[in-house]
KOLMI-607820 format. One record per residue (C-alpha): x, y, z. Coordinates in nm, 2 decimals. Example, Ala and Ser with C-alpha at 12.3 -4.5 7.8 and 13.67 -1.06 7.14 Angstrom:
2
+--------+--------+--------+
:      x :      y :      z :
+--------+--------+--------+
:   1.23 :  -0.45 :   0.78 :
:   1.37 :  -0.11 :   0.71 :
+--------+--------+--------+
//
This chain:
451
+--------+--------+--------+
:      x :      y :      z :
+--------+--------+--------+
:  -1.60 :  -0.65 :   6.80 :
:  -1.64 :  -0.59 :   6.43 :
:  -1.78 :  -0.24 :   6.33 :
:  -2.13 :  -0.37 :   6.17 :
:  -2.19 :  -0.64 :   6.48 :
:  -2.54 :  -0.49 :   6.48 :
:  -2.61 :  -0.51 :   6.14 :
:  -2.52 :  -0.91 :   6.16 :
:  -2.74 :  -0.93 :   6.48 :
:  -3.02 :  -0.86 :   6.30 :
:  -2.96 :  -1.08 :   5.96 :
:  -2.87 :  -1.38 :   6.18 :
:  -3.20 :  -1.32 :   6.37 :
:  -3.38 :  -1.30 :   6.08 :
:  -3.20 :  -1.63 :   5.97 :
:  -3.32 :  -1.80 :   6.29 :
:  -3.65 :  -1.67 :   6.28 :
:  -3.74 :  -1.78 :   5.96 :
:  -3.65 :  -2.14 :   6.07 :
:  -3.96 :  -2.05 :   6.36 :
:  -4.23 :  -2.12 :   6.08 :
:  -4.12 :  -2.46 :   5.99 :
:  -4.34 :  -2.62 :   6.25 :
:  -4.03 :  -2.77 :   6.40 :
:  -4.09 :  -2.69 :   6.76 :
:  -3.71 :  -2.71 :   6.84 :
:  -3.65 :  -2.34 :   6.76 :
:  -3.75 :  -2.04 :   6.94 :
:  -4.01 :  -2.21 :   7.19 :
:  -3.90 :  -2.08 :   7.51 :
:  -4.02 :  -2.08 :   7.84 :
:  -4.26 :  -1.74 :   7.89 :
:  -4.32 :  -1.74 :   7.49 :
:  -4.05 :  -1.51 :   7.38 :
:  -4.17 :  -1.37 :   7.05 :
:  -3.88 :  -1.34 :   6.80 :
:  -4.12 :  -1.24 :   6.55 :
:  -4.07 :  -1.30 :   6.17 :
:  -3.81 :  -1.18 :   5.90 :
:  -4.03 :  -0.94 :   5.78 :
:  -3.99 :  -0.78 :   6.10 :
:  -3.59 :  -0.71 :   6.10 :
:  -3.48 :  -0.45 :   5.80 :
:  -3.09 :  -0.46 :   5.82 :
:  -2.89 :  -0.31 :   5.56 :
:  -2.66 :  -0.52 :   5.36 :
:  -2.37 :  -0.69 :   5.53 :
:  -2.05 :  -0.45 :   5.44 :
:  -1.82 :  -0.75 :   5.52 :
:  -1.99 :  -1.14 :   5.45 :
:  -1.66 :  -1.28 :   5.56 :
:  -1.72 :  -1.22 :   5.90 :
:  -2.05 :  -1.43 :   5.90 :
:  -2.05 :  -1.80 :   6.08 :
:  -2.25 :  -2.04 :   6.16 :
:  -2.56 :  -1.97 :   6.37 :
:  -2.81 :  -2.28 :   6.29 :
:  -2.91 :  -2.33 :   6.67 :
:  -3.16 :  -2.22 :   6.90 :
:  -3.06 :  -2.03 :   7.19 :
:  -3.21 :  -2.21 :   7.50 :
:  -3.06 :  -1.92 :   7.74 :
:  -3.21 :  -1.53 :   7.59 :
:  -2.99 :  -1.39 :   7.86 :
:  -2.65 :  -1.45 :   7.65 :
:  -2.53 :  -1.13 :   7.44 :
:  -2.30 :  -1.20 :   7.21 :
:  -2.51 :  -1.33 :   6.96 :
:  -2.49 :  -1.41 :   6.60 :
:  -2.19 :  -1.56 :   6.63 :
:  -1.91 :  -1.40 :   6.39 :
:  -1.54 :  -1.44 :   6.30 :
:  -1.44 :  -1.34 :   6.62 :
:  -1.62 :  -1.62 :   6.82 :
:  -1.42 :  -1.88 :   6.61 :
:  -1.23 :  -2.12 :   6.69 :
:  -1.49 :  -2.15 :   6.99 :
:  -1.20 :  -2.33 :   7.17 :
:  -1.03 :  -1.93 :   7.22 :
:  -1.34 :  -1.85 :   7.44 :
:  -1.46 :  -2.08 :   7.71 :
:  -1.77 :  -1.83 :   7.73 :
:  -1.85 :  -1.93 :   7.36 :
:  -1.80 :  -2.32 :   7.44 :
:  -2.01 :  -2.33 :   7.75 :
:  -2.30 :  -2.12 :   7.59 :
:  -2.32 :  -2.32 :   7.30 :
:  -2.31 :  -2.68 :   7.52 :
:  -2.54 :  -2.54 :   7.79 :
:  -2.74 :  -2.29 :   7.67 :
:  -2.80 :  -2.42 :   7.30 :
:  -2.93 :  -2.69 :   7.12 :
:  -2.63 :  -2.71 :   6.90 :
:  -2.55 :  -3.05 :   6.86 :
:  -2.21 :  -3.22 :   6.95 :
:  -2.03 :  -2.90 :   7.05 :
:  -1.63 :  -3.00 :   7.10 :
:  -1.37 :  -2.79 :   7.23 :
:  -1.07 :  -2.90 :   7.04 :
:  -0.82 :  -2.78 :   7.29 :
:  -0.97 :  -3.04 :   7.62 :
:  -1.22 :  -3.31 :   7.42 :
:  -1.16 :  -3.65 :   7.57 :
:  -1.20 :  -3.86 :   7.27 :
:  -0.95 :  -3.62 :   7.03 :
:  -0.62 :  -3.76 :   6.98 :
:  -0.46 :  -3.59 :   6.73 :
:  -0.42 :  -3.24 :   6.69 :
:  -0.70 :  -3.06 :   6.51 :
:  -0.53 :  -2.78 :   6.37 :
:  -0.24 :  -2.97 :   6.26 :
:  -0.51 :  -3.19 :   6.08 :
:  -0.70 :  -2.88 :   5.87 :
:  -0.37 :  -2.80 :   5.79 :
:  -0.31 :  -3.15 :   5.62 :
:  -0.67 :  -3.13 :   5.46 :
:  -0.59 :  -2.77 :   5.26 :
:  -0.64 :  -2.56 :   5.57 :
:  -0.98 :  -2.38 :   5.70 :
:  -1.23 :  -2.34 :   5.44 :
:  -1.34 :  -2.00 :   5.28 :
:  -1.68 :  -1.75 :   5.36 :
:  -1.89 :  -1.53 :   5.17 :
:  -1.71 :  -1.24 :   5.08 :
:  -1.75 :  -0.93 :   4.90 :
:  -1.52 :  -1.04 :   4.58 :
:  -1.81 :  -1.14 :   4.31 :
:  -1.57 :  -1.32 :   4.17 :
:  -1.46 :  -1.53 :   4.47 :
:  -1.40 :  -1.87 :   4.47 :
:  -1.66 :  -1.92 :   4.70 :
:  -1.94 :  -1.80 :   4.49 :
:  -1.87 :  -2.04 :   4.20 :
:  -1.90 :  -2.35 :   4.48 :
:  -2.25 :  -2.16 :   4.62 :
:  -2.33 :  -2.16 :   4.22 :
:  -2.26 :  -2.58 :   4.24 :
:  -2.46 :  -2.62 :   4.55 :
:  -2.80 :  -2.44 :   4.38 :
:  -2.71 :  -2.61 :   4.05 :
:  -2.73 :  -2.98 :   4.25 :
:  -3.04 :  -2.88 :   4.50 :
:  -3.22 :  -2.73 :   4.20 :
:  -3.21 :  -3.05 :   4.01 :
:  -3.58 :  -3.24 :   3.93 :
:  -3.62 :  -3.48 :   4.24 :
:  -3.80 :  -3.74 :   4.05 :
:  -3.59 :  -3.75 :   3.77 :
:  -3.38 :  -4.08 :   3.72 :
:  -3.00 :  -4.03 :   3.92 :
:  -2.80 :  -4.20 :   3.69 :
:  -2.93 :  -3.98 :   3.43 :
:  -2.92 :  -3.66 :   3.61 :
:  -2.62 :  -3.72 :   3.77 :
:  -2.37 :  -3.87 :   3.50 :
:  -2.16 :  -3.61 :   3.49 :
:  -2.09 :  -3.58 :   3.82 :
:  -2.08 :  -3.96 :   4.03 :
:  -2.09 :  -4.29 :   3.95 :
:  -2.39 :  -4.49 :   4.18 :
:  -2.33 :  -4.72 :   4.40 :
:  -2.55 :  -5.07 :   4.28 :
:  -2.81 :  -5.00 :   4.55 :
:  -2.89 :  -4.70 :   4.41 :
:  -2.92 :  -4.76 :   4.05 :
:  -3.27 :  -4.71 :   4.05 :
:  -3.29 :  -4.39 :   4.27 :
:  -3.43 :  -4.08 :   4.19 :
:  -3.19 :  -3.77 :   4.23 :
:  -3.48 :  -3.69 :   4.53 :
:  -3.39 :  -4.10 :   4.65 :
:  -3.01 :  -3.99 :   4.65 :
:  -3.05 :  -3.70 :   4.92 :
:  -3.27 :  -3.94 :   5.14 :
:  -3.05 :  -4.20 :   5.14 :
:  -2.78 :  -3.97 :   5.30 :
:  -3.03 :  -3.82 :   5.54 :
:  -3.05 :  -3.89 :   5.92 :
:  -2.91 :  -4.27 :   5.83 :
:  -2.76 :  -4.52 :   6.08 :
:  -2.42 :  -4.38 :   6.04 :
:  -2.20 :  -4.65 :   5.84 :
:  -2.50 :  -4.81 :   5.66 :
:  -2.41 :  -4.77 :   5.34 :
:  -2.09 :  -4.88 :   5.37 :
:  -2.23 :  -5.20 :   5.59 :
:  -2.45 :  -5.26 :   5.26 :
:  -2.15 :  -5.30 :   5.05 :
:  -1.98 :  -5.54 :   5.30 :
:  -2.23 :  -5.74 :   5.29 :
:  -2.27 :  -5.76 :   4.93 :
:  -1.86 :  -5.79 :   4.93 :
:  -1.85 :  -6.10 :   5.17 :
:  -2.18 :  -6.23 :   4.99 :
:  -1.99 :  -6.26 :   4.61 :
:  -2.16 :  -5.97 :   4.47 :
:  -1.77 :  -5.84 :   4.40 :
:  -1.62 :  -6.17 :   4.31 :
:  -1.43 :  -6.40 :   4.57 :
:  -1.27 :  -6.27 :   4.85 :
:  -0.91 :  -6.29 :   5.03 :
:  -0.84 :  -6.16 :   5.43 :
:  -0.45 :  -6.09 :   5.45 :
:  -0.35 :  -6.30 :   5.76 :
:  -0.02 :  -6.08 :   5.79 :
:  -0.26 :  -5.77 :   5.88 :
:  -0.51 :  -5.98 :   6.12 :
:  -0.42 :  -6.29 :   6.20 :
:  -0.59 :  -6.61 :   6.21 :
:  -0.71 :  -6.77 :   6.48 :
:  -0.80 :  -7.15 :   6.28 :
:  -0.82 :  -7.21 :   5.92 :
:  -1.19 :  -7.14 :   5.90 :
:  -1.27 :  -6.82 :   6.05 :
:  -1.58 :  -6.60 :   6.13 :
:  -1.45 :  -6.33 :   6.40 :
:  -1.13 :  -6.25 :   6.27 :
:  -1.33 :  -6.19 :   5.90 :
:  -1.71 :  -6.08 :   5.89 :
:  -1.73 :  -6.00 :   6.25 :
:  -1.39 :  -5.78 :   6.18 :
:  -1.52 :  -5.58 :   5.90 :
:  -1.90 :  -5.53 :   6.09 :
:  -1.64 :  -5.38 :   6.39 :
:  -1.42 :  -5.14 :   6.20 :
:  -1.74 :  -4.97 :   5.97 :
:  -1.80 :  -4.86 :   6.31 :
:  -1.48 :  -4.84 :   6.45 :
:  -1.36 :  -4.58 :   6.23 :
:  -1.65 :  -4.38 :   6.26 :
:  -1.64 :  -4.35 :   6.62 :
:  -1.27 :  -4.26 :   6.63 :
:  -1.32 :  -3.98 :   6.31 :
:  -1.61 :  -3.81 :   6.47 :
:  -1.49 :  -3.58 :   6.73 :
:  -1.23 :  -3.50 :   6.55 :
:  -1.41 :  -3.39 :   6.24 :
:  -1.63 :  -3.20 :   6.51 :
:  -1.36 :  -3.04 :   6.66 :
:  -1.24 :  -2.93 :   6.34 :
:  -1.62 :  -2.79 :   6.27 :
:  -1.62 :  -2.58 :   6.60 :
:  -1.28 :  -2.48 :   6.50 :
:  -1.37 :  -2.32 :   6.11 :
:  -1.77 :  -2.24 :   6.21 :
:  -1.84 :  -2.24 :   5.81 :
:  -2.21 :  -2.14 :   5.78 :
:  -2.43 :  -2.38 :   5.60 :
:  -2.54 :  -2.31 :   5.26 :
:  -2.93 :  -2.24 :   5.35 :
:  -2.84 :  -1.98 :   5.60 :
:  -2.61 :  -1.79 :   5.30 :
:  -2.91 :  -1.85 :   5.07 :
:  -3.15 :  -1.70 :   5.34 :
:  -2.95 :  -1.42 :   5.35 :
:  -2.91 :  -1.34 :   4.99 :
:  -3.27 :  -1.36 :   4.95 :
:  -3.33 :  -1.14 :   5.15 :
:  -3.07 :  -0.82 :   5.06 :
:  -2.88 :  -0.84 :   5.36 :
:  -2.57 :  -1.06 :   5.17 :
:  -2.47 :  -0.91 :   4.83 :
:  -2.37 :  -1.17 :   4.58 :
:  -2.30 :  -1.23 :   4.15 :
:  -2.60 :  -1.14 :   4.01 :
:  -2.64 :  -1.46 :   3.84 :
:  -2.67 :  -1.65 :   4.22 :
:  -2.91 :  -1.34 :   4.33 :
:  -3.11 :  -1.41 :   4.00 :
:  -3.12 :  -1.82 :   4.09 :
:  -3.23 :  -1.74 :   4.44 :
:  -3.45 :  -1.53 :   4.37 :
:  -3.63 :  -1.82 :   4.10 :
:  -3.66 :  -2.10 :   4.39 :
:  -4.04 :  -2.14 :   4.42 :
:  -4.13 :  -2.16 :   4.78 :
:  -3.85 :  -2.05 :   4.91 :
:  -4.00 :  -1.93 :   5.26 :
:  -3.77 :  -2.01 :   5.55 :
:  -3.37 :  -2.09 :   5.54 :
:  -3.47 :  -2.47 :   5.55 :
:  -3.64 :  -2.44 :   5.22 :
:  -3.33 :  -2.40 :   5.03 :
:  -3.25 :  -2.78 :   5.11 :
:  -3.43 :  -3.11 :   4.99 :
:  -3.47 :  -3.16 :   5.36 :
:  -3.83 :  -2.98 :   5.39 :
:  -4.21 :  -3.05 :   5.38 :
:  -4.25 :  -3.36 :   5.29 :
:  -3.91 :  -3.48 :   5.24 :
:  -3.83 :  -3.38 :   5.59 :
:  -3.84 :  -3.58 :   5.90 :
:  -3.98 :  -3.38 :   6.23 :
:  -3.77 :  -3.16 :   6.40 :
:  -3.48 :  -3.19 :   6.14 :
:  -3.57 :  -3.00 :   5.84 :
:  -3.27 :  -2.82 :   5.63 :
:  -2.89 :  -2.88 :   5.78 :
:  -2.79 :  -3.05 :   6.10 :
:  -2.73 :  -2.78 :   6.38 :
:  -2.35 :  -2.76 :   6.34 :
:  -2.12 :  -2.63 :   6.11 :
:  -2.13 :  -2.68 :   5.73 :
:  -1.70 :  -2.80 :   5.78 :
:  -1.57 :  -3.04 :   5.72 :
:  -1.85 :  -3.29 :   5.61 :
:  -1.91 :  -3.58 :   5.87 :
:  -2.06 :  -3.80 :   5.62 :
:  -1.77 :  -3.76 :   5.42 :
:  -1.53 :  -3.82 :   5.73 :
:  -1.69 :  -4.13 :   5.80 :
:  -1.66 :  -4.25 :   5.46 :
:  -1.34 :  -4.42 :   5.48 :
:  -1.40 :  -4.80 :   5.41 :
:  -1.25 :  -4.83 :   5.08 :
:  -0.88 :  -4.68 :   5.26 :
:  -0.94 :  -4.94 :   5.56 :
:  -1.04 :  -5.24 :   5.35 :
:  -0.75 :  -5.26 :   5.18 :
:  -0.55 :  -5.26 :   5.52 :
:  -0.71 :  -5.62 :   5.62 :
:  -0.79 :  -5.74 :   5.26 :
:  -0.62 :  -5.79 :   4.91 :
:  -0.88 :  -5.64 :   4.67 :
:  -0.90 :  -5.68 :   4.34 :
:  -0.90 :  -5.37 :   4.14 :
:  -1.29 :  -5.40 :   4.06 :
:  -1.36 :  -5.42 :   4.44 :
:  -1.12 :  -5.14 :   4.51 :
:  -1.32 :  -4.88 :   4.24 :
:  -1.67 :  -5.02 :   4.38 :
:  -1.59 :  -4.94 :   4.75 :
:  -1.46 :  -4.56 :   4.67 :
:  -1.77 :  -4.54 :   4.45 :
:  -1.97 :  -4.57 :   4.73 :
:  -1.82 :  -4.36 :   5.00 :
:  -1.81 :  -4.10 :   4.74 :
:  -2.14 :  -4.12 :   4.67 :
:  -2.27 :  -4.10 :   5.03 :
:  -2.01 :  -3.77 :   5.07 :
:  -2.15 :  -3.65 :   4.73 :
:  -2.50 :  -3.69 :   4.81 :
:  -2.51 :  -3.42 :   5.09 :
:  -2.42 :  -3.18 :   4.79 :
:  -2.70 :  -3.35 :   4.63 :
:  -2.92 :  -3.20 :   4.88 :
:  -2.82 :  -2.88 :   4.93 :
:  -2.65 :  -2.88 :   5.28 :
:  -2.27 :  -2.89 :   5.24 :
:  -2.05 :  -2.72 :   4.98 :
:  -1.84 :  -2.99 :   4.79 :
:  -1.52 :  -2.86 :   4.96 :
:  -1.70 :  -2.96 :   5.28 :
:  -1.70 :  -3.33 :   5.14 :
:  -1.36 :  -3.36 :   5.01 :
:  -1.21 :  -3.20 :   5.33 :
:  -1.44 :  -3.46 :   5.50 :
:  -1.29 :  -3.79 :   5.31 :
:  -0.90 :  -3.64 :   5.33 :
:  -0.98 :  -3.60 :   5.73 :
:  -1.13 :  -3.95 :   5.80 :
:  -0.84 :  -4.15 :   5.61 :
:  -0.58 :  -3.94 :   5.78 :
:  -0.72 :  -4.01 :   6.13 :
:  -0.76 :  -4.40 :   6.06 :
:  -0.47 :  -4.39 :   5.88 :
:  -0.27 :  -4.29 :   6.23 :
:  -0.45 :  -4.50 :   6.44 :
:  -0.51 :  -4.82 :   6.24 :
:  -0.14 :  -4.98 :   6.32 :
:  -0.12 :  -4.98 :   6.64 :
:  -0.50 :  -5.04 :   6.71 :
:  -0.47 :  -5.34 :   6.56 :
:  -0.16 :  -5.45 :   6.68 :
:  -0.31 :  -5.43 :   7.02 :
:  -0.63 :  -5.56 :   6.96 :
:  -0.54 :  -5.87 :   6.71 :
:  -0.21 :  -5.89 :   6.75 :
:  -0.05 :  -5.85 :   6.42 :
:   0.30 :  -5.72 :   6.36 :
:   0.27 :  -5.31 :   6.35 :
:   0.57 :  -5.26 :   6.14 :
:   0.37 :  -5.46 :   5.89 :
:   0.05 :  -5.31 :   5.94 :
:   0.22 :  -4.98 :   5.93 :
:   0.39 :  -5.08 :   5.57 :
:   0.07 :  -5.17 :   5.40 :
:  -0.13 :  -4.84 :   5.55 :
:   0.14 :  -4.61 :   5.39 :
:   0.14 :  -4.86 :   5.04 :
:  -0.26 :  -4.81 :   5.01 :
:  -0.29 :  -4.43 :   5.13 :
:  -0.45 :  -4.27 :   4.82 :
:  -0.53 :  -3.91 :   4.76 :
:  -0.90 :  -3.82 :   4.73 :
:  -0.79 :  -3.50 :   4.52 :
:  -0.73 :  -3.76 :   4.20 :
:  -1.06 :  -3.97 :   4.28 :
:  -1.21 :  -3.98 :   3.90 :
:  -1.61 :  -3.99 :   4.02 :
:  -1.68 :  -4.15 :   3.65 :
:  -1.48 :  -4.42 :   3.72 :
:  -1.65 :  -4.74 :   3.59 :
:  -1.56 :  -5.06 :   3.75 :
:  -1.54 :  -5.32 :   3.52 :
:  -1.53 :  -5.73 :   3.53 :
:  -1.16 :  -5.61 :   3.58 :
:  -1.16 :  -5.30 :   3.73 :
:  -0.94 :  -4.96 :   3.67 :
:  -0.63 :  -5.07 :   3.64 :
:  -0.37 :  -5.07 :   3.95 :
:  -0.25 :  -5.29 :   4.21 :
:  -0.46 :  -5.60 :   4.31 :
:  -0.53 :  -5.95 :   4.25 :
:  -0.66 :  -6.06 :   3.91 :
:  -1.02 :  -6.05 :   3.90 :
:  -1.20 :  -6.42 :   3.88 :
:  -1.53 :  -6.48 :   3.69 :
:  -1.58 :  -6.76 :   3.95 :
:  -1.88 :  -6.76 :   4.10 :
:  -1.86 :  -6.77 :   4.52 :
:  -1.84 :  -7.07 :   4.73 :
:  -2.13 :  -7.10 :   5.01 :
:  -1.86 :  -7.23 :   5.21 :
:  -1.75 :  -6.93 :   5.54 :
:  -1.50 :  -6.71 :   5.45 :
:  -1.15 :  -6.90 :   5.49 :
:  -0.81 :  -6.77 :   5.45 :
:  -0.70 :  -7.04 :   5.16 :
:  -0.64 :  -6.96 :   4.83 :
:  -0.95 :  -6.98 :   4.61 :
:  -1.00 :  -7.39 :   4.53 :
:  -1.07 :  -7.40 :   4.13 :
:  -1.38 :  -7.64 :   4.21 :
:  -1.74 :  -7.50 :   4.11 :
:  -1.96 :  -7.44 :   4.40 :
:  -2.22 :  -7.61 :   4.45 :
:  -2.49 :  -7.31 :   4.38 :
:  -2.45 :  -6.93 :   4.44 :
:  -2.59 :  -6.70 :   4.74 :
:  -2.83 :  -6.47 :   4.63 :
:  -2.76 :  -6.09 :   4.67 :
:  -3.03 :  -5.97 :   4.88 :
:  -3.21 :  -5.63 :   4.82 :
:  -3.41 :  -5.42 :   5.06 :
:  -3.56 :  -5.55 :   5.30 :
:  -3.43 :  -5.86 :   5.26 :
:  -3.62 :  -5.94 :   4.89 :
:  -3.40 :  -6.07 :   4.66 :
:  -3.20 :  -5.79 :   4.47 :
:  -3.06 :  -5.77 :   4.12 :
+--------+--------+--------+
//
């Protein structure tokens, strides 16, 4: 155990307890009405070593268990069965998975951080650490004015989707909070398939066709791999969370605040100038009245890589089972960018968090796609396989002020048409030259007409 385990003991406690006055009844209401008490009441003398501190966002269920905070040495949680079954049975740590035995992990999670840039960095007692300057990004982004306009404040550092144009930078946090996992992505499908994007073309070599008009093999498709490719992401980008056990950024925040983490004295100074900064939570736009009951701040697991992000990987698969258009390509990444960006946004991930996130989720559909499909709609895998290495692209290079024009970015793709769509279903033919006969409407929120 490391030589100032006490010391961390009593920070992390203080962490947890300060999450005891958010009126969120999930933490620290036990059965007998064990008093943690507040963070005035734990004095701890700085941390000597920050880069030993991990995750601890979770409330122990069981008071019995000992080894608590959590440190260096508890991670990867899959090296101590102990660790595991505390945090499953005795927590309320959410979707705990032990790389090493998990029944929905195919691929091998370390080989997979490796492939991503390898386990991400801590706090550490360098001031001039990279890991500062990305905690300096993270209070530069949460500190931003929550009514002001996003495409504004933002400009210099995402393009917005068309839904939110109008958003407020506060509007861009919530949309990425709590969702229906996929939604965003299930917006743009719908605006794709509607015309919004310009007309559309399946590639029968990838899926085939079961008649010339088709419905399953096209819209139905696309509504089952969004979620698809979530499903299959997830408990691998949990695994690799449980594996790295990178604290989020409220509970480093808390801990600066409060002496017991030394940082650069321009982060200490920034900290120290959040108003109503009272609890760990409050360093997020996740609290008071932006927050939702019982899940103010971060999510209870760790901060590594983002599962937003992960699950952001339409604009890889839709290139597999379509032939975009250069314009449709840049709109598609614009999105799941945004929705990875947009936890930044609020102040519960580090942007390394989301980049690791969208590397990992193509890479895992990117290995399973060929022979998924092949099995399930019967296409040629050698062909599927061809066209999954051809459209691989590398997040890394992603220019987030990327405009998509009537013609796009440039690259490979079919001409754009000014053509307006067809109200006729999806079909597999080449576009006919005729006019239709009057245009679907892109529908807003709610179902109201949008712009």
């Amino acid at each position: 155990m490391i030589s100032n385990s006490l010391t961390i003991h009593l920070v992390i406690i203080g962490i947890l307890c300060s999450y005891c006055a958010l009126g969120d009844q999930t933490f620290f209401e036990v059965e007998g009405g064990t008093d943690f008490g507040t963070k005035d009441d734990f004095i701890a003398d700085p941390v000597e070593d920050p880069s030993v501190i991990r995750f601890n966002k979770f409330n122990p269920i069981d008071q019995a268990y000992g080894d608590l905070p959590l440190n260096s040495s508890h991670y990867p949680i899959s090296e101590k069965d102990e660790v595991v079954t505390y945090l499953k049975k005795e927590t309320d740590a959410e979707s705990v998975v032990n790389d090493k035995n998990d029944d929905e992990i195919i691929y091998n999670i370390e080989e997979l951080i490796k492939l991503v840039g390898g386990l991400p960095d801590h706090p550490s007692s360098n001031m001039k650490a990279d890991y500062w300057k990305k905690f300096d990004k993270v209070i530069t982004l949460r500190s931003m004015g929550g009514k002001a306009k996003a495409k504004g404040a933002l400009r210099k550092y995402m393009q917005l989707p068309s839904k939110w144009e109008r958003f407020t930078v506060e509007g861009v946090a919530q949309a990425v909070y709590d969702e229906y996992p996929g939604s965003h992505q299930a917006d743009f499908l719908a605006d794709l398939v509607g015309g919004k994007y310009g007309p559309i073309e399946y590639d029968s070599a990838i899926i085939p066709t079961r008649s010339e008009s088709q419905f399953l093999r096209e819209v139905v498709t696309l509504a089952y791999i969004n979620t698809w490719s979530i499903a299959l992401v997830g408990p691998h980008n949990f695994g690799a969370k449980w594996f790295g056990g990178r604290a989020r950024p409220e509970e480093i925040a808390w801990l600066i605040k409060n002496g017991q983490v030394q940082a650069p004295k321009k982060i200490k100074k920034r900290i120290s100038e959040i108003p109503d900064f009272n609890k760990a939570t409050d360093f997020t736009r996740y609290r008071g009245r932006n927050a939702r009951l019982g899940r103010e701040g971060s999510p209870r697991h760790p901060s590594w890589p983002a599962m937003h992000s992960a699950g952001s990987n339409m604009s890889f698969w839709l290139q597999i089972i379509m032939n975009l258009t250069p314009k449709q390509l840049c709109e598609a990444k614009k999105v799941d960018f945004a929705v990875s960006f947009a936890r930044t946004v609020a102040g519960v991930h580090f942007e390394d968090d989301n980049m690791a996130g969208l590397k990992m989720g193509q890479e895992i559909v990117a290995r399973a796609l060929p022979a998924h499909f092949a099995k399930k709609y019967k296409g040629d895998a050698n062909v599927i396989q061809q066209k999954v290495e051809e459209k691989r692209f590398a997040w890394d290079a992603y220019d987030a002020l990327e405009k998509c024009g009537a013609g796009g970015p440039g690259g490979p793709g079919r001409p754009p048409s000014n053509r307006p769509p067809s109200n006729r279903p999806p079909s597999n033919r080449p576009p006919s030259n005729k006019p239709p006969s009057r245009r679907p409407p892109s529908r807003g929120p709610g179902g109201k007409p949008g712009n």
